[in-house]
C-alpha positions in Angstrom: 118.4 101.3 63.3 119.9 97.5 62.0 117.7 98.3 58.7 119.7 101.7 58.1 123.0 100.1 59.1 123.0 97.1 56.5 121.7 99.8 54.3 125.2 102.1 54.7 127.3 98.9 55.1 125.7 97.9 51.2 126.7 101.3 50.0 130.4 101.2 51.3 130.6 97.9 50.1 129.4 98.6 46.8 131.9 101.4 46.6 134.2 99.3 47.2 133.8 96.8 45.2 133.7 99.7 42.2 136.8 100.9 43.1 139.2 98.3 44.1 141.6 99.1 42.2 144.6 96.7 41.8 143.1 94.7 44.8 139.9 93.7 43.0 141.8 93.6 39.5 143.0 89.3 39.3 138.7 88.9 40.2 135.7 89.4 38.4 134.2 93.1 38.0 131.1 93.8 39.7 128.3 93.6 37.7 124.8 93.5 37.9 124.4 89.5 39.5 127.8 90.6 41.8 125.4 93.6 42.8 122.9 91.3 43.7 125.1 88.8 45.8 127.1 91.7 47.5 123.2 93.1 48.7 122.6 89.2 49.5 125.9 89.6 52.0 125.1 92.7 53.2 121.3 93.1 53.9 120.2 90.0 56.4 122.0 92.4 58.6 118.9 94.4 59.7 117.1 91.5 61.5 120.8 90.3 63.0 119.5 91.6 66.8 115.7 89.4 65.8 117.9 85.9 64.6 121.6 86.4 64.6 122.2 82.5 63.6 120.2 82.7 60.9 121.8 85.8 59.6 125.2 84.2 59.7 123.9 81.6 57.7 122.3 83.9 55.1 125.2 86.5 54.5 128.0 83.2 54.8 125.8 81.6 52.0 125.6 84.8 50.0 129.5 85.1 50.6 129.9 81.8 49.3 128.0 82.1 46.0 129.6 85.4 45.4 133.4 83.9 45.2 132.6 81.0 43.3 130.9 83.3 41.0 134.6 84.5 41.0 133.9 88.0 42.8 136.2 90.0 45.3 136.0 88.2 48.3 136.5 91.6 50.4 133.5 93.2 48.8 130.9 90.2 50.4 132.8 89.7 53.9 131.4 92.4 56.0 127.7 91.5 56.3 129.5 88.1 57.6 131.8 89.5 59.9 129.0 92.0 61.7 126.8 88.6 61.6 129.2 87.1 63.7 130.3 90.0 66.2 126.1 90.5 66.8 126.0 86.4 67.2 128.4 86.3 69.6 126.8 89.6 71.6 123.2 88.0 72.0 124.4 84.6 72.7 128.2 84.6 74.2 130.6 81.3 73.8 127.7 79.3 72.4 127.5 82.5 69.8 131.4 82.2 69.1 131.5 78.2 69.4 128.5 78.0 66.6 129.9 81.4 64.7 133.3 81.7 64.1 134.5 78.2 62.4 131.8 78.8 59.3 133.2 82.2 58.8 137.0 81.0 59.4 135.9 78.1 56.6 134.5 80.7 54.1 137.9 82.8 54.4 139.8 79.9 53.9 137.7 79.0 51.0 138.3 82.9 49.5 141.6 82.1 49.6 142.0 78.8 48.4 140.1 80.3 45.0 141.9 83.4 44.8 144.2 84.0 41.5 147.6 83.1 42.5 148.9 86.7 44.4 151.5 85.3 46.3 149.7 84.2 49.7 150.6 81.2 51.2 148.2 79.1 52.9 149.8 79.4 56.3 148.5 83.1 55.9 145.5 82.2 54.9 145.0 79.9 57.8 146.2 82.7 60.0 143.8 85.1 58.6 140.9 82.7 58.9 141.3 82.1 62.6 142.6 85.5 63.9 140.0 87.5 61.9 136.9 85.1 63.3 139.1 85.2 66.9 139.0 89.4 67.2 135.4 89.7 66.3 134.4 87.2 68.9 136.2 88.8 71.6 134.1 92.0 70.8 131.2 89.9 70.9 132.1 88.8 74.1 133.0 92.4 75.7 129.3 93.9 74.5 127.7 90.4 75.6 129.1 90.7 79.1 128.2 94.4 78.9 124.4 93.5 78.2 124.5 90.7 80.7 125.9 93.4 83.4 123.2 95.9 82.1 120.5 93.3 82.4 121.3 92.7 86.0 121.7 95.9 87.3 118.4 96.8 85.7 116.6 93.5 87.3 118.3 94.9 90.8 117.2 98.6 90.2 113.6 97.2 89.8 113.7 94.7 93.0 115.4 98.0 94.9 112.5 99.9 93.3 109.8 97.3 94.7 111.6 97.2 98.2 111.1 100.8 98.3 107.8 100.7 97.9 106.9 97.7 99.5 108.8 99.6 102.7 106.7 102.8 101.8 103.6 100.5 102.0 104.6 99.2 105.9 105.6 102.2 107.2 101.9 103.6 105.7 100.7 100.6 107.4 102.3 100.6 110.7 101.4 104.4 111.2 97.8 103.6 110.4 97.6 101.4 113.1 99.5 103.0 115.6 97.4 106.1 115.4 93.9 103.8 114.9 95.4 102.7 118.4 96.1 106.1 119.7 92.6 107.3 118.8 90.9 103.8 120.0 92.7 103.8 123.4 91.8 107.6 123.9 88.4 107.8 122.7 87.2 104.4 123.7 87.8 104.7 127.5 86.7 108.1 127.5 83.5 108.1 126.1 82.7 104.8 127.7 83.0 106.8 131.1 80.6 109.4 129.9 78.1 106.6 128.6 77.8 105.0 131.9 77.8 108.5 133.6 75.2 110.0 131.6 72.9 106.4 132.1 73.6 107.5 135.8 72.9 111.1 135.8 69.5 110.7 133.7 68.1 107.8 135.9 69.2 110.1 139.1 68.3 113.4 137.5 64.8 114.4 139.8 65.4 111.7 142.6 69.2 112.8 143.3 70.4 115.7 142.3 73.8 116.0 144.1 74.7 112.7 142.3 73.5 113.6 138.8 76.1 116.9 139.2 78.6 114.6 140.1 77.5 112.6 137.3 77.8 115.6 135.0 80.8 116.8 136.4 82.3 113.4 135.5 81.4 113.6 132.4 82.9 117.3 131.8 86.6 116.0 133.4 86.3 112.9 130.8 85.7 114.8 127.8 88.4 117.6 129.1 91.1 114.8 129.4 89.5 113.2 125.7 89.9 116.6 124.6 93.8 116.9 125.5 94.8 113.6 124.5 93.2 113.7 121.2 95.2 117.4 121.3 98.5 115.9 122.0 98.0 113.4 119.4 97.5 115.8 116.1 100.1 117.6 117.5 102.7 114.4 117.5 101.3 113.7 114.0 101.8 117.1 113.0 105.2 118.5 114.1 107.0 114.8 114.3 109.5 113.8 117.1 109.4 115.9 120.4 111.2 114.1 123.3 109.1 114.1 126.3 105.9 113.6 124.1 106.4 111.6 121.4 105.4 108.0 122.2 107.5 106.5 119.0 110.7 108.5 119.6 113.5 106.9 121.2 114.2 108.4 124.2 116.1 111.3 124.7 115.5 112.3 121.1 116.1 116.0 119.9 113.0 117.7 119.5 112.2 118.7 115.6 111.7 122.1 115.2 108.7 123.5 112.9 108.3 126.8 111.3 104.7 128.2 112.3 102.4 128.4 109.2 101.4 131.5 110.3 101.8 134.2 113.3 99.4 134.4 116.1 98.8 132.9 119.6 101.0 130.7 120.7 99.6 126.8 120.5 99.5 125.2 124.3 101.9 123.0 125.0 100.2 119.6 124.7 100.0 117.5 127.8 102.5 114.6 127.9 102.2 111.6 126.7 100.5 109.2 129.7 103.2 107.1 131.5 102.9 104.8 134.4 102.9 107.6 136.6 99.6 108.5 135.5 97.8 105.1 136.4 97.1 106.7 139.6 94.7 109.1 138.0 93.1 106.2 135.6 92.6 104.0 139.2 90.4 107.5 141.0 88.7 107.8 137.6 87.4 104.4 137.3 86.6 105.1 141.0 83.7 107.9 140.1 82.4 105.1 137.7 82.0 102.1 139.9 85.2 100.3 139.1 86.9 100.3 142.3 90.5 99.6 141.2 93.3 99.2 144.2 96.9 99.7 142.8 99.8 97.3 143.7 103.3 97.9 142.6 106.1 95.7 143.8 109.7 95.5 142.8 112.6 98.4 142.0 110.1 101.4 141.0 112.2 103.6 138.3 111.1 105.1 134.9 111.7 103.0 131.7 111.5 103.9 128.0 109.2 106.1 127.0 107.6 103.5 124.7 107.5 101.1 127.5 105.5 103.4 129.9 103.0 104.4 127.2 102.3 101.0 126.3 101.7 99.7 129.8 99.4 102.3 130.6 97.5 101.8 127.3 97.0 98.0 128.2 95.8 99.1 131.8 93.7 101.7 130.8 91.5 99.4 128.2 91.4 96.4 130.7 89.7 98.7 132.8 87.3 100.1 130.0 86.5 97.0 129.4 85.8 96.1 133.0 83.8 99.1 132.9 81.5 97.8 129.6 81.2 94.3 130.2 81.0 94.0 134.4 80.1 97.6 135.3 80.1 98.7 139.0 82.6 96.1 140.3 86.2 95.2 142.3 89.2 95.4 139.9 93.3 94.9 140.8 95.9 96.2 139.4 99.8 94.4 140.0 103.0 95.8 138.5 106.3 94.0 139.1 109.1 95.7 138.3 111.5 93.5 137.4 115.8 93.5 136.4 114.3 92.6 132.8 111.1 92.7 132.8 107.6 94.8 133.4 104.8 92.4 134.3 101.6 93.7 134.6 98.1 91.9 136.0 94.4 93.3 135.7 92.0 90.9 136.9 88.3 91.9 138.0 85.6 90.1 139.7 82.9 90.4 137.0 79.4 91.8 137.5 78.4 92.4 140.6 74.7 94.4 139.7 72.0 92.5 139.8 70.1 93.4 136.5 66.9 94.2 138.5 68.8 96.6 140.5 71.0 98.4 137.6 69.7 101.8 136.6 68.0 102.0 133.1 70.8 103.3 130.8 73.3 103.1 133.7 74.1 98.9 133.5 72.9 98.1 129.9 76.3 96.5 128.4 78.5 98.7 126.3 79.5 96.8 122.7 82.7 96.5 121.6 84.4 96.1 118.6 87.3 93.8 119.6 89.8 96.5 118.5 91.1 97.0 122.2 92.7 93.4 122.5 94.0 93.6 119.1 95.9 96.7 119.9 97.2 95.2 123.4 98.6 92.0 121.3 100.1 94.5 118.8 102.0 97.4 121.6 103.5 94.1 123.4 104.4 92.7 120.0 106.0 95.9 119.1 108.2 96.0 122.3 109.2 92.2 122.0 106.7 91.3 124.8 103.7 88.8 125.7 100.3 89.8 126.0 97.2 87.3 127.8 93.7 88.0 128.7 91.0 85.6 129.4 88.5 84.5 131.3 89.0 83.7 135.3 87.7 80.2 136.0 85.6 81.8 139.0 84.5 84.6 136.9 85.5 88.0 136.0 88.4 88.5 133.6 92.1 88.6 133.7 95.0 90.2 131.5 98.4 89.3 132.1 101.4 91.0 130.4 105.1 91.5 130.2 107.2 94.1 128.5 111.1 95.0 127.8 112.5 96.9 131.4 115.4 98.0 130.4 115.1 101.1 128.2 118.2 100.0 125.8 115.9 96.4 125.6 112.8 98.4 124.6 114.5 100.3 121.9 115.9 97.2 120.4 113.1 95.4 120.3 111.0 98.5 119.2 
């Protein structure tokens, strides 16, 4: 693009310079060496954006040859002047400090050597320094232009990677709140029909009435796996749905969905488990060996949705885990209801089967993976809580946790 302009700017000032008329008429004619310093003025031009100093220099040094040679001064000053107006819009007042007196010193020199015509040197003067002045403050204007442009495209790309860096999180924090979901509903559930089915195969032929009760364990735990899982994919799948929703503030609107297609309608899933469902989780454990006893103390009310979940979550795997590392044993459970806070305690008193007497495939230890504490320490982190769980010094294991009681605290922290 510079290339093709310094190429038009040569053939207008050529023209010109050919037809000055009465202007050009006390200087020399343009011949072929004028032709050859005018071009000299004219073509640096098409690298001014690459070295705009250095192309100053060039065309001011071309200017200068060409009116000693005793050529037009008109004809060899516009390669100079766009030199200087691209100077100053690539480098600003250091452009202008470093451009404009050279050029203001060449016009003044024009002058000085032009046949008398009647101009004074005040106007020459003038000339020198208001010509130089104008084009620098066009410099200026397109170099604060470019400097504004430059800026707001540097913003556009950090907006553009905080979008995407949010993108990532919220990818992120879904993954793990449904790899808790599915940990937390899965986990407990299948570690009740492990240590059932151990039961019911060692009691098969020797006790029958046990093994169905074994069995019929095993068909309500994979029932309630069943549901939960169901209510899950349907939160994932439909969004928000106050009542069920375990990330939705509370009181949300539900989000209406469009079937894909007609035909039965879809049960209604069962609703998300709250604290009110602990009762359930204690008799469960109960069929299994964990004898749990319940304790609740303080102002008994419902909290925020999120709240509730998350406390029975952090119930229900201290008691699977109970259940895989102690087996048949004597577990407590202590809620507080607090103004502020919901404090929660699980302790158990370790194993309590000898290994001689456990049942082959009834007592054998159930591996974990670990992710059950991790997901406590992230729901109470989540809510703005504290999470513990450790070791008793007289054996068994303990958790201890707190969480936000007020619903408006939950939501805030959340």
């Amino acid at each position: 693009m510079d290339s093709a302009l310094a190429v038009g700017l040569l053939a207008v000032t050529v023209l010109l310079g050919s037809q000055g008329g009465e202007s050009a008429a006390p200087w020399r004619a343009l011949d072929v060496p004028g032709d050859v310093l005018t071009t000299l003025t004219v073509l640096p031009v098409a690298a001014r954006r690459r070295a705009p100093l250095s192309v100053l220099g060039a065309c001011c040094g071309a200017w200068i040859v060409l009116i000693a040679a005793g050529y037009w001064p008109v004809v060899g000053s516009y390669g100079p002047m766009l030199a200087l107006y691209s100077l100053v819009a690539a480098r600003g007042w250091a452009g202008a400090t470093a451009g404009a007196p050279p050029l203001g010193a060449v016009w003044v020199f024009g002058g000085l050597r032009a046949p008398h015509t009647g101009t004074g040197l005040e106007a020459i003067v003038a000339q020198a320094v208001v010509v130089p002045t104008v084009l620098a403050m066009f410099g200026l204007q397109a170099y604060r232009l470019a400097q504004r442009n430059r800026q707001l495209a540097h913003l556009t790309a950090q907006l553009a990677q905080e979008q995407a860096a949010r993108a990532r999180h919220a990818v992120t924090t879904e993954r793990l709140r449904i790899a808790r979901e599915l940990h937390d509903v899965i986990a407990h559930h299948l570690s009740v029909v492990s240590v059932q089915t151990g039961l019911a195969s060692y009691v098969f032929d020797s006790d029958p009435a046990t093994a169905r009760g074994a069995l019929q364990t095993i068909a309500d735990a994979s029932g309630e796996a069943l549901e939960e899982t169901r209510t899950l994919l349907h939160l994932l799948r439909t969004g928000a749905d106050s009542g069920t929703d375990p990330q939705a503030p509370d009181g949300a609107s539900p989000r209406t969905t469009s079937p894909a297609r007609s035909g039965p309608a879809t049960p209604a899933p069962r609703p998300v488990p709250a604290l009110s469902r602990i009762v359930e989780l204690v008799d469960r454990m109960g069929t299994v060996g964990v004898d749990a006893e319940l304790t609740v103390t303080g102002r008994e009310r419902p909290l925020a949705q999120r709240v509730e979940l998350s406390a029975y979550r952090i119930v229900q795997e201290a008691l699977t885990n109970t259940l895989k590392h102690a087996g048949p044993t004597r577990a407590q459970i202590a809620l507080h209801y607090g103004t502020e806070e919901l404090t929660g305690r699980i302790t158990d008193h370790g194993s309590t089967t000898a290994a001689a007497d456990a049942p082959p495939g009834g007592r054998t230890e159930i591996p974990g993976s670990g992710n059950g504490l991790i997901g406590m320490q992230e729901r109470v982190r989540m809510l703005g809580g504290t999470v513990r769980a450790e070791p008793r010094a007289h054996g068994g294991f303990e958790v201890v946790f707190t969480l936000p009681a007020i619903p408006g605290q939950a939501e805030a922290a959340s």
